[in-house]
py3Dmol code that shows the C-alpha trace and the ligand (Angstrom):
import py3Dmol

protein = """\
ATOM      1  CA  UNK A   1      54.332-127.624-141.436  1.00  0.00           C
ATOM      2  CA  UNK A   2      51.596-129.841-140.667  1.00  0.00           C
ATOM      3  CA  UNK A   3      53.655-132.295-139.121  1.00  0.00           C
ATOM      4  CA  UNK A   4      54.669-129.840-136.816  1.00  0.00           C
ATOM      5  CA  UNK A   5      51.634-128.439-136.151  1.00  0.00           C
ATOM      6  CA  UNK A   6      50.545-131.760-135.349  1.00  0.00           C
ATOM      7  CA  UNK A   7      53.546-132.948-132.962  1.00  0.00           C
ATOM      8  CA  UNK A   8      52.968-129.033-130.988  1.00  0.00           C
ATOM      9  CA  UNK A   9      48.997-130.119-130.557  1.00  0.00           C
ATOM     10  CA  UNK A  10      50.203-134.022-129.159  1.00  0.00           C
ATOM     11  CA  UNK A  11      53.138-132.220-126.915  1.00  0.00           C
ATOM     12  CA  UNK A  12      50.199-129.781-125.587  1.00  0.00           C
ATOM     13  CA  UNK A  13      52.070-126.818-122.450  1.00  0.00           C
ATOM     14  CA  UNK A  14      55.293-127.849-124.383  1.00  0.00           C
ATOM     15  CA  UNK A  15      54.296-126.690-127.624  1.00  0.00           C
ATOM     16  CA  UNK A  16      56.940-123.577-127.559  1.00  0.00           C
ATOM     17  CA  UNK A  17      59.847-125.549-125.906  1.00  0.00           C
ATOM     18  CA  UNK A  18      59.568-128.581-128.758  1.00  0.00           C
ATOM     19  CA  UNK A  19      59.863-125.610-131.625  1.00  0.00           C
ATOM     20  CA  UNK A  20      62.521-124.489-129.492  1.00  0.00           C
ATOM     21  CA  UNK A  21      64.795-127.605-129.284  1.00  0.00           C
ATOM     22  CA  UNK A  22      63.145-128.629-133.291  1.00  0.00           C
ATOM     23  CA  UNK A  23      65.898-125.546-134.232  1.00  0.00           C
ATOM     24  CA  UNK A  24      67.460-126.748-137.676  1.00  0.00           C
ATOM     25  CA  UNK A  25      64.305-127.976-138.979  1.00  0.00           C
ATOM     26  CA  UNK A  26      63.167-127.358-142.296  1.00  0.00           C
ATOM     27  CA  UNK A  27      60.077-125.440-141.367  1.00  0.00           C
ATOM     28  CA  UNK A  28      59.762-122.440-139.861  1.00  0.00           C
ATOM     29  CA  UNK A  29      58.785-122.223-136.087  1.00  0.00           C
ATOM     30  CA  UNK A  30      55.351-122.355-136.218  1.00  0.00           C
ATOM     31  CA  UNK A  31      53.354-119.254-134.930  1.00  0.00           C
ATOM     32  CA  UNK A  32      50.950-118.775-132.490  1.00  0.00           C
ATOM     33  CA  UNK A  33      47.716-118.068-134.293  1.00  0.00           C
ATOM     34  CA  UNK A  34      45.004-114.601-132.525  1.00  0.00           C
ATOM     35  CA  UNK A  35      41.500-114.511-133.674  1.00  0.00           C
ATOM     36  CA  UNK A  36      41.652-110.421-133.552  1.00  0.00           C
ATOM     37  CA  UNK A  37      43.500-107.469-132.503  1.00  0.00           C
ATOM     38  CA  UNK A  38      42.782-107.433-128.178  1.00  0.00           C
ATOM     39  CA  UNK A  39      44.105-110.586-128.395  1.00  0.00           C
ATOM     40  CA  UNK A  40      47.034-109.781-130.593  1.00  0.00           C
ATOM     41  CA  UNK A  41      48.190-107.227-128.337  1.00  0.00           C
ATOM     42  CA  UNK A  42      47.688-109.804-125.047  1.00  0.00           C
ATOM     43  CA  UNK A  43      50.142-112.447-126.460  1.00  0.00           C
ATOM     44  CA  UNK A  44      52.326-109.800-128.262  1.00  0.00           C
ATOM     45  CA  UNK A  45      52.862-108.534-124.562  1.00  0.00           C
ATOM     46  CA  UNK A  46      53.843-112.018-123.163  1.00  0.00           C
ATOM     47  CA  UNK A  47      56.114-113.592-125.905  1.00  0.00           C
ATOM     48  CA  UNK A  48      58.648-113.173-128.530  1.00  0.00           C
ATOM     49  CA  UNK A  49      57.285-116.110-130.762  1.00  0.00           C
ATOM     50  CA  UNK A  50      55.687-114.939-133.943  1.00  0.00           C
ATOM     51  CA  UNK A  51      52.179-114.248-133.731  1.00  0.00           C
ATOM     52  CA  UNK A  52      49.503-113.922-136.802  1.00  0.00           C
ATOM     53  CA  UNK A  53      46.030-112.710-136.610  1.00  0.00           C
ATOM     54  CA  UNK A  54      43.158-113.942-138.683  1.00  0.00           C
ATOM     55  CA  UNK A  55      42.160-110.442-138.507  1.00  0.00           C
ATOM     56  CA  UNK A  56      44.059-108.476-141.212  1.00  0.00           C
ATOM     57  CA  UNK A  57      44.785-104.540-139.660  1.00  0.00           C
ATOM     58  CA  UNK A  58      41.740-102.532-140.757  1.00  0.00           C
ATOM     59  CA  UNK A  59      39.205-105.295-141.209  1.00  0.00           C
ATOM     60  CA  UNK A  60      36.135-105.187-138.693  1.00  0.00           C
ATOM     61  CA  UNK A  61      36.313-108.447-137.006  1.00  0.00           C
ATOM     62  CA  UNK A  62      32.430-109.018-136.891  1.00  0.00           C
ATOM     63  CA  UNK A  63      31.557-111.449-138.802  1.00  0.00           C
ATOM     64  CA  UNK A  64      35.447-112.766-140.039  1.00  0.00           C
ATOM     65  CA  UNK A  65      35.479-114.746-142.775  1.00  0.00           C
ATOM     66  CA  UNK A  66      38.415-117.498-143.549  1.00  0.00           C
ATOM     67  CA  UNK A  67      40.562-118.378-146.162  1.00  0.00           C
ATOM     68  CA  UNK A  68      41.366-122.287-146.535  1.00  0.00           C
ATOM     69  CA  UNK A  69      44.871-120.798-145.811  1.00  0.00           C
ATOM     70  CA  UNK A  70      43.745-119.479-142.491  1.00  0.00           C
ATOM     71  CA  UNK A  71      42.057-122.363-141.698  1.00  0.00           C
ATOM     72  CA  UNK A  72      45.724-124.107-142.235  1.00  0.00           C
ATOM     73  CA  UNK A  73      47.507-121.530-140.046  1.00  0.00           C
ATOM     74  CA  UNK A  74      45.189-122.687-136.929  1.00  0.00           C
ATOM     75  CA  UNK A  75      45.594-126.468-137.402  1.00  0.00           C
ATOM     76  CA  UNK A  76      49.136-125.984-137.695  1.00  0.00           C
ATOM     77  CA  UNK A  77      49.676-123.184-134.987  1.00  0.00           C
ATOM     78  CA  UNK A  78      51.277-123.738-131.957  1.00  0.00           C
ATOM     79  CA  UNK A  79      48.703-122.203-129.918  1.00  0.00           C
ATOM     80  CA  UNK A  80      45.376-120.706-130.485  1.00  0.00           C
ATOM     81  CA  UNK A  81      44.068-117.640-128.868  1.00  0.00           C
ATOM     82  CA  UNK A  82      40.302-116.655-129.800  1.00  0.00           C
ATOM     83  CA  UNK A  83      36.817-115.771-128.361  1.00  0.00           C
ATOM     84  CA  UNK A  84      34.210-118.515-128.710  1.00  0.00           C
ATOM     85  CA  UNK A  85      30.652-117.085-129.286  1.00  0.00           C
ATOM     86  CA  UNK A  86      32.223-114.002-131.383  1.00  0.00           C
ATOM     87  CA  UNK A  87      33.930-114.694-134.947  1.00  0.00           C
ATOM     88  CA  UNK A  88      31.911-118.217-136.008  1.00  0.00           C
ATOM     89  CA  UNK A  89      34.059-119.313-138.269  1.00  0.00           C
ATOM     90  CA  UNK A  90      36.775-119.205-136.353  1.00  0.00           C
ATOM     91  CA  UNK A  91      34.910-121.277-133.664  1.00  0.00           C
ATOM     92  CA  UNK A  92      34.336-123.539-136.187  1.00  0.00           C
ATOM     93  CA  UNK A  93      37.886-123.654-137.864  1.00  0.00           C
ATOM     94  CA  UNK A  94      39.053-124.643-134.289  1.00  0.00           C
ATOM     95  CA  UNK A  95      36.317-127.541-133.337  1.00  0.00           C
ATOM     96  CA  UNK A  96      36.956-128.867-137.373  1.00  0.00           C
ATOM     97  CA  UNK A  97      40.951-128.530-137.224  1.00  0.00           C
ATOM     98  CA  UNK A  98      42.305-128.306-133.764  1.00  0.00           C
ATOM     99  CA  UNK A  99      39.230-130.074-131.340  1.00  0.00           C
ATOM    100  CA  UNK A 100      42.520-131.072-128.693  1.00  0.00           C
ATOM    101  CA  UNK A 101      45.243-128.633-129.459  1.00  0.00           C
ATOM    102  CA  UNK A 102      46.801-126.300-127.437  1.00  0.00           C
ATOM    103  CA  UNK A 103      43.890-123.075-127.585  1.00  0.00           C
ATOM    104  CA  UNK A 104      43.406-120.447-125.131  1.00  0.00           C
ATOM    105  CA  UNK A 105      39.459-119.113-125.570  1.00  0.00           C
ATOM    106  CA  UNK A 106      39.043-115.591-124.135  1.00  0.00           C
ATOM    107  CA  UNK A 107      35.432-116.411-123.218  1.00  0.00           C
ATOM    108  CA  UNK A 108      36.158-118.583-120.339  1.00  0.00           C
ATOM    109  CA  UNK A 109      38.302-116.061-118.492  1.00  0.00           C
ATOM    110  CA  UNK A 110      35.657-113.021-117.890  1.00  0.00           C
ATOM    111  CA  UNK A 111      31.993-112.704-116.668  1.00  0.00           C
ATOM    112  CA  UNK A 112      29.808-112.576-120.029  1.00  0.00           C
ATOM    113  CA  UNK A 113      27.406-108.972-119.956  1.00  0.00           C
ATOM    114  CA  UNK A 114      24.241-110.330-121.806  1.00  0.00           C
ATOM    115  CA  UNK A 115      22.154-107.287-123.515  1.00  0.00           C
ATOM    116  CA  UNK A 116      18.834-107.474-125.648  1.00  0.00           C
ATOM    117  CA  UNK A 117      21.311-108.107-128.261  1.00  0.00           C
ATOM    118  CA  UNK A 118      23.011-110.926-126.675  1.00  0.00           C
ATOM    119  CA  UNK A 119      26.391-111.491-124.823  1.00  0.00           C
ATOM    120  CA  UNK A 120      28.314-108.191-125.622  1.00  0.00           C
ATOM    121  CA  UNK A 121      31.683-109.924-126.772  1.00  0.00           C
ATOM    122  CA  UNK A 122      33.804-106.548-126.076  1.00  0.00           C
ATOM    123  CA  UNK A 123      35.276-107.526-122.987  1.00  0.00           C
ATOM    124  CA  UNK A 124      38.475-105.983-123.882  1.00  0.00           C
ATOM    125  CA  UNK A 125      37.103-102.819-123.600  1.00  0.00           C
ATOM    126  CA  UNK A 126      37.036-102.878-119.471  1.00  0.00           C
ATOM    127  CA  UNK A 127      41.327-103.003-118.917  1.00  0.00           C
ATOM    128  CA  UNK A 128      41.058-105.525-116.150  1.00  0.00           C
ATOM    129  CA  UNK A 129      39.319-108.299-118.368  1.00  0.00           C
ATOM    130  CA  UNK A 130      42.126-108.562-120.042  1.00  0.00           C
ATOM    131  CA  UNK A 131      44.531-109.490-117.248  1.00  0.00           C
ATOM    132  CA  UNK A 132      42.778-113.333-116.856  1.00  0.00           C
ATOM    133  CA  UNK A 133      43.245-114.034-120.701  1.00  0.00           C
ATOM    134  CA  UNK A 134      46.810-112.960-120.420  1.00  0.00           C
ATOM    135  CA  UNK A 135      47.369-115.936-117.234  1.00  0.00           C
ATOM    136  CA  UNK A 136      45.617-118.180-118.867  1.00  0.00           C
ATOM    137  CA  UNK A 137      48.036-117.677-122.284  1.00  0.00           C
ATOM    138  CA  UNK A 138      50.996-117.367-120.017  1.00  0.00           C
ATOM    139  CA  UNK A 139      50.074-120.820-118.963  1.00  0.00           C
ATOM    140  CA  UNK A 140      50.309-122.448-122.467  1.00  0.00           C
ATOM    141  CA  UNK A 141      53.602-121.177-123.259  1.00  0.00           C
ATOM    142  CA  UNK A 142      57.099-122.403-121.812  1.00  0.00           C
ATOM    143  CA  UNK A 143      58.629-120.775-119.819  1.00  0.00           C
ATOM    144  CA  UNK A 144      61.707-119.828-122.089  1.00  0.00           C
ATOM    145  CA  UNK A 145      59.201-118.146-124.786  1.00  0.00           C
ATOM    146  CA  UNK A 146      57.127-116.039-121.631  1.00  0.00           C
ATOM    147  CA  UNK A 147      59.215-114.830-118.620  1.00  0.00           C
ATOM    148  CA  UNK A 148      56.709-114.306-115.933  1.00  0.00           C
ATOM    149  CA  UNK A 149      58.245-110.600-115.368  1.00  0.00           C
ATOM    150  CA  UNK A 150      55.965-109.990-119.032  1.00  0.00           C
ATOM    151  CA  UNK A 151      52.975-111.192-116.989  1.00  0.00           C
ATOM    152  CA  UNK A 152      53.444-108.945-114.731  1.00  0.00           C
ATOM    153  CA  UNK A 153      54.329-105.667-115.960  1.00  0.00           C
ATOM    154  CA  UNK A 154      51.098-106.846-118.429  1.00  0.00           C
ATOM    155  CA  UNK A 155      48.958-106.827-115.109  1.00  0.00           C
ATOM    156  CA  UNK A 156      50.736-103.794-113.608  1.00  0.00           C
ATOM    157  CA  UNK A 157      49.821-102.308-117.492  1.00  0.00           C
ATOM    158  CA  UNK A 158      46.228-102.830-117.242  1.00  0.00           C
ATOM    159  CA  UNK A 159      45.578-101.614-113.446  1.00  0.00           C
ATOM    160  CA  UNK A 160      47.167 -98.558-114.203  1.00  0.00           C
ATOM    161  CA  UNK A 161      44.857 -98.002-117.080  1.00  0.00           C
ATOM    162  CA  UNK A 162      41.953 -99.182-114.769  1.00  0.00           C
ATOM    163  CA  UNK A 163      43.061 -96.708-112.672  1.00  0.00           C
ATOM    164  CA  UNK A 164      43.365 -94.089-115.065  1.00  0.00           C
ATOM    165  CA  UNK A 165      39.738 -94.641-116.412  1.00  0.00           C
ATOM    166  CA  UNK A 166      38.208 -94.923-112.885  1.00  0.00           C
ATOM    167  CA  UNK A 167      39.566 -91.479-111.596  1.00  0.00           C
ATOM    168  CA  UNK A 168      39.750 -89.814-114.747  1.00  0.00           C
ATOM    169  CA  UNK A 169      35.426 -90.449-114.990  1.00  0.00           C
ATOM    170  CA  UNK A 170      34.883 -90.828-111.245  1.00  0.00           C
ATOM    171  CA  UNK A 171      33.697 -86.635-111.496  1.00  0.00           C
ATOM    172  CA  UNK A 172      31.834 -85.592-114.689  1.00  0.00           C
ATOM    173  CA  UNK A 173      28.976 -83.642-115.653  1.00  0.00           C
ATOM    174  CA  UNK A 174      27.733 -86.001-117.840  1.00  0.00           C
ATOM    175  CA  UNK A 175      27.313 -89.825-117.773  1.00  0.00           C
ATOM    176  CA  UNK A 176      26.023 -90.540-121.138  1.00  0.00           C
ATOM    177  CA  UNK A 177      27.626 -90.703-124.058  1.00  0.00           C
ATOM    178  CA  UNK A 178      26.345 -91.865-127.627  1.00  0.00           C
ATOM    179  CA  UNK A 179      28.141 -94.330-129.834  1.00  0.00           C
ATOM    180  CA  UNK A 180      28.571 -95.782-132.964  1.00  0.00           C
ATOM    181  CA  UNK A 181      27.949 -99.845-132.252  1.00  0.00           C
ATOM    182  CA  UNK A 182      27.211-101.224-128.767  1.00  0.00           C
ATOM    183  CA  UNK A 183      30.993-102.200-128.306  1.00  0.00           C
ATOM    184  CA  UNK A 184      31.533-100.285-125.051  1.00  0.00           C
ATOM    185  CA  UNK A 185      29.147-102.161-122.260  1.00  0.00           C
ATOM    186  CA  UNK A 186      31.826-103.256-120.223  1.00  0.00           C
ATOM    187  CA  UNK A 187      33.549 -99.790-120.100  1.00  0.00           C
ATOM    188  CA  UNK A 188      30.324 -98.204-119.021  1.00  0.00           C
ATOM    189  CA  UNK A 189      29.618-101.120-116.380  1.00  0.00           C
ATOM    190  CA  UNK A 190      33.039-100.889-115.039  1.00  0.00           C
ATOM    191  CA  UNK A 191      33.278 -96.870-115.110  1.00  0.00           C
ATOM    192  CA  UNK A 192      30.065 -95.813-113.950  1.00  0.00           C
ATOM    193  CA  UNK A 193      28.770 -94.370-117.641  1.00  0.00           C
ATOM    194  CA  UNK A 194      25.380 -94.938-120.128  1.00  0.00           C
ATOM    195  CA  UNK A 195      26.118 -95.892-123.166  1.00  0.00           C
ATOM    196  CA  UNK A 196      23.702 -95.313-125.683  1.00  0.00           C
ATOM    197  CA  UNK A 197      24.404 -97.025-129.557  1.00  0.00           C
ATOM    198  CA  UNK A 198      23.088 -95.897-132.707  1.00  0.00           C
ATOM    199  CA  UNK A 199      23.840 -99.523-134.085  1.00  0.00           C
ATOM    200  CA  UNK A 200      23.861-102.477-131.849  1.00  0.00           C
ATOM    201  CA  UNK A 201      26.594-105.104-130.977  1.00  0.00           C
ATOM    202  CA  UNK A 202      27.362-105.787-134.352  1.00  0.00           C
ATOM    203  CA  UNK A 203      28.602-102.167-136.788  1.00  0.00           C
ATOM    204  CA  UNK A 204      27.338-104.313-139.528  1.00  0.00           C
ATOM    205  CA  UNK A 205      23.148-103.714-138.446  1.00  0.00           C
ATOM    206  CA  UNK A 206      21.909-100.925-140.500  1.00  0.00           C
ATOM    207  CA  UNK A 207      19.879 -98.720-137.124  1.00  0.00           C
ATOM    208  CA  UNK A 208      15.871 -98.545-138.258  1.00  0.00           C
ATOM    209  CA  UNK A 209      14.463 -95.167-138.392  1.00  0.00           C
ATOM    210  CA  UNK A 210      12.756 -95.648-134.765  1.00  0.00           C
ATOM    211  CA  UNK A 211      15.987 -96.084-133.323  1.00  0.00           C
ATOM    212  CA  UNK A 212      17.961 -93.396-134.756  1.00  0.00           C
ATOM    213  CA  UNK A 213      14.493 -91.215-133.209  1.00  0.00           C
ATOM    214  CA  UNK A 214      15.175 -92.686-129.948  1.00  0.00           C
ATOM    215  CA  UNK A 215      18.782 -91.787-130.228  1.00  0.00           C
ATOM    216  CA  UNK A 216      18.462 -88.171-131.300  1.00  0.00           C
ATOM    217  CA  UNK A 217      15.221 -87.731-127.792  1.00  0.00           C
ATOM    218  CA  UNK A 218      18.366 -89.209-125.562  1.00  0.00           C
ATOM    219  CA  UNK A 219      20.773 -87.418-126.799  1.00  0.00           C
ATOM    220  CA  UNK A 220      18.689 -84.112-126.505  1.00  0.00           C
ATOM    221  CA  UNK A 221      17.410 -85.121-122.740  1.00  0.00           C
ATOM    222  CA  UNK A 222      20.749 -86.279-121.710  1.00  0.00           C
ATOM    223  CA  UNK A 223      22.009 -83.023-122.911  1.00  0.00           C
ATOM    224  CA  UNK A 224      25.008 -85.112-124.556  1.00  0.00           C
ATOM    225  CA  UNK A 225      27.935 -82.501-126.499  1.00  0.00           C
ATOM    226  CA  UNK A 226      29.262 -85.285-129.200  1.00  0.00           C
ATOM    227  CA  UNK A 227      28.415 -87.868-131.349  1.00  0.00           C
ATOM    228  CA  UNK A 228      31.051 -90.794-131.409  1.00  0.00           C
ATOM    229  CA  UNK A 229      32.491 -92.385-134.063  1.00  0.00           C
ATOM    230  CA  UNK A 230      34.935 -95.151-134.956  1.00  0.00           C
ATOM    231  CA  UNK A 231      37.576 -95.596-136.926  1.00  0.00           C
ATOM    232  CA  UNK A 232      36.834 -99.161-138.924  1.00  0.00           C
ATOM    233  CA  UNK A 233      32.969 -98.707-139.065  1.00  0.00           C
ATOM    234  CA  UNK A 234      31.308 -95.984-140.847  1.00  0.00           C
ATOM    235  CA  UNK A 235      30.729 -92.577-139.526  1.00  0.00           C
ATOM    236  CA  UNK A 236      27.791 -91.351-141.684  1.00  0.00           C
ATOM    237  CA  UNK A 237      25.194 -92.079-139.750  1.00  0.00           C
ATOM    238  CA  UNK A 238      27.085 -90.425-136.430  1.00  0.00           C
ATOM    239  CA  UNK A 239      28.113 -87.539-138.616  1.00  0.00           C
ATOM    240  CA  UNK A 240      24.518 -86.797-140.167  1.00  0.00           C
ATOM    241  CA  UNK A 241      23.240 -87.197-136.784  1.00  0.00           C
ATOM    242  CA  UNK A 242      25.545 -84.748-135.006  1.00  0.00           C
ATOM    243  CA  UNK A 243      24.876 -81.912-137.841  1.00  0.00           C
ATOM    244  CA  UNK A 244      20.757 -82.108-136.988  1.00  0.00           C
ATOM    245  CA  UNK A 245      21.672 -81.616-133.370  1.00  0.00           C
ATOM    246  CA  UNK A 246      24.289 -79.502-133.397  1.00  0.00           C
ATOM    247  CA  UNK A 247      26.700 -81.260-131.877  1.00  0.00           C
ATOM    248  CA  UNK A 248      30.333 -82.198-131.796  1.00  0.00           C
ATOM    249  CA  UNK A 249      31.707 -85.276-133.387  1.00  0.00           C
ATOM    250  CA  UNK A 250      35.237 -87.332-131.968  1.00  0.00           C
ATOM    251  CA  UNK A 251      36.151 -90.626-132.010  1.00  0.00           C
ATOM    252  CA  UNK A 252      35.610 -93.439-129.827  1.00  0.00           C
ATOM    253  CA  UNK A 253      37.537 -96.401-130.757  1.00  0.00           C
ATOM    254  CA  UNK A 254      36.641-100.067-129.922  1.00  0.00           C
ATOM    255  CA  UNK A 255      40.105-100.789-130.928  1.00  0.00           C
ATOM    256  CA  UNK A 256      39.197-103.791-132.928  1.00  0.00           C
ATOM    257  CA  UNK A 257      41.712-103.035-135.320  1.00  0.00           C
ATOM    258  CA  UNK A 258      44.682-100.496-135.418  1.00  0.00           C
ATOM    259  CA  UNK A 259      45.517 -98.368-138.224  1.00  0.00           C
ATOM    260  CA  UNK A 260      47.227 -95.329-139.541  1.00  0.00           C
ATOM    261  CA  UNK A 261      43.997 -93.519-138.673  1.00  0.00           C
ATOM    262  CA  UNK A 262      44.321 -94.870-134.498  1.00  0.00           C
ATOM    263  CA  UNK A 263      44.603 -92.727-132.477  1.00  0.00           C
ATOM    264  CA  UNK A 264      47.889 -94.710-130.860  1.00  0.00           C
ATOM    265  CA  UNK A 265      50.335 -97.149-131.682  1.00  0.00           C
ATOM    266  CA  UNK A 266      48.432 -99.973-129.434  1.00  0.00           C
ATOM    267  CA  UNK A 267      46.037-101.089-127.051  1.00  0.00           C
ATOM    268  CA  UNK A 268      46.743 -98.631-124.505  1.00  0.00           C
ATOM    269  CA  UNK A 269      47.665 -95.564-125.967  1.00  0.00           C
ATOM    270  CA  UNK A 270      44.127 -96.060-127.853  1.00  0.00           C
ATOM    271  CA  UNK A 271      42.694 -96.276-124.080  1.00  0.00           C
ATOM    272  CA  UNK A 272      44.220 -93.527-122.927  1.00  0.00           C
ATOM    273  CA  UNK A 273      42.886 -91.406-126.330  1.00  0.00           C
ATOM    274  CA  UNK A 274      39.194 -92.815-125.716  1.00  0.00           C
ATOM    275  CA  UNK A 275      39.621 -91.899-121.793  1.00  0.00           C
ATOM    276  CA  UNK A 276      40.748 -88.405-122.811  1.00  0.00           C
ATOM    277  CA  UNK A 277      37.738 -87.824-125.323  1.00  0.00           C
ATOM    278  CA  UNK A 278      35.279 -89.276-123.080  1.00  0.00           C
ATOM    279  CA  UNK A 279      36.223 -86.678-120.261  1.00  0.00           C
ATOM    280  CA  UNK A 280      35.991 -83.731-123.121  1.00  0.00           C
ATOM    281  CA  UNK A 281      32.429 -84.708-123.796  1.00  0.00           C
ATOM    282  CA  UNK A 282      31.675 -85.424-120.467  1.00  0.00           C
ATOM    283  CA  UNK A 283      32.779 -82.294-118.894  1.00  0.00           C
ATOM    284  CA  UNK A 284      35.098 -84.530-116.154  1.00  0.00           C
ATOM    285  CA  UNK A 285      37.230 -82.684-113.309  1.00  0.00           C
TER     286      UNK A 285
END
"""
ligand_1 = """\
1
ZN
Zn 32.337 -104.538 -132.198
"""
view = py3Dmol.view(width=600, height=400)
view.addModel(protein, "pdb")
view.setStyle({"model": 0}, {"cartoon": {"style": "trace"}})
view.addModel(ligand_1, "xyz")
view.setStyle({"model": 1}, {"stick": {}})
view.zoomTo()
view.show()
């Protein structure tokens, strides 16, 4: 396997077309290795080739730890698909391992929305972020593992569900709505919404007293109807909240992960569930 892994990095672009003609070979084809679950679903999209994620389904991806045996599968992938600045050690797996192998880093494809907290590293939440990350895996693999009609009914894909969330919140009576973790600043950039988060980028940060007060004053002001939570973080804190104000709960997923308890099989079915639960709280025509 590592042999392999290393004659994919030294044939770069031809990574998948050198597995391809390696057929009889003793090892299995090697993979291509994801970071998380947005990604997953990208390169699931564009290829046939087998694809593993260093995220296991239901595991929050903040703060991803590795295995040595994970840190094997992305030296000896064929490609590499991750988001610098967001899971460290996988940053650092892929500068120790694989400094010139064929990678694909999310980061360089969209424009980075800083916060107090720092970049915001849920650019898969905003459809259309996605497309550019898609390209630029479509241009690492051959074209026998990636016809270019995947690309683009991947593209047509996401501008439907731009679409879909522009005119589905374009006419609401509400523009705020309160969340679990700050994972959705590029859906409320892109859609015209406030996003207010108990936690902050990272589900992990316990919220201090002052800012579950300065939660509860917005969400009374704001005249908000629910209380989202998620379904891989936990929803005390949204729940406990919700039952002093009175409110409604529902789920709001950053689809880092998908599970038996998704609402939808993938990516965009998830989309289309947060879109439809945003316009119930929201009171949108
Ligand atoms: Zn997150």
């Amino acid at each position: 396997m590592l042999l392999t892994g290393m004659m994919a990095a030294a044939l770069g672009g031809c990574a998948g077309a050198s597995e391809q003609s390696s057929g009889a070979s003793d090892s299995a084809r090697a993979e291509i290795v994801v970071a998380d679950y947005p990604l997953q679903y990208v390169v699931e999209q564009l290829t046939d080739l087998p694809v593993a994620n260093l995220t296991a389904p239901g595991v929050e991806p903040h703060d991803l730890e590795l295995t040595p045996q994970q840190v094997r599968q992305v030296q000896e992938a064929s490609l590499v698909v991750y988001q610098s600045g967001f899971q460290a050690a996988v940053d650092d797996a892929v500068a120790q391992v694989r400094p010139d192998g064929p990678s694909v880093d999310a980061s360089a494809s969209f424009e980075p929305l800083t916060t107090s907290d720092g970049v915001d590293p849920h650019f898969w939440l905003s459809p259309k972020n996605l497309i550019p990350v898609a390209q630029a895996v479509a241009a690492q693999l051959s074209d026998a593992d990636s016809e270019a009609a995947k690309l683009q009914a991947f593209t047509d894909r996401m501008n439907k569900l731009d679409a879909d969330l522009r005119d589905g919140l374009a006419d609401c009576q509400r523009q705020t709505f309160v969340t679990t973790h700050a994972a959705f600043g590029y859906l409320a950039r892109d859609y015209g919404l406030e996003q207010v988060a108990i936690a902050g980028l990272d589900p992990n940060n316990e919220p201090s007293a002052a800012r579950l007060a300065e939660v509860r004053a917005t969400a009374e002001k704001t005249g908000v109807t629910t209380i989202f939570y998620e379904t891989l973080a936990s929803d005390a804190v949204a729940k406990s909240l919700a039952d002093d104000l009175g409110l409604a709960t529902d789920v709001l997923d950053p689809v880092e992960g998908v599970t038996s308890a998704s609402r939808g099989d993938d990516y965009a079915e998830i989309m289309e569930a947060n879109l439809a639960a945003l316009r119930k709280a929201n009171g949108c025509r």
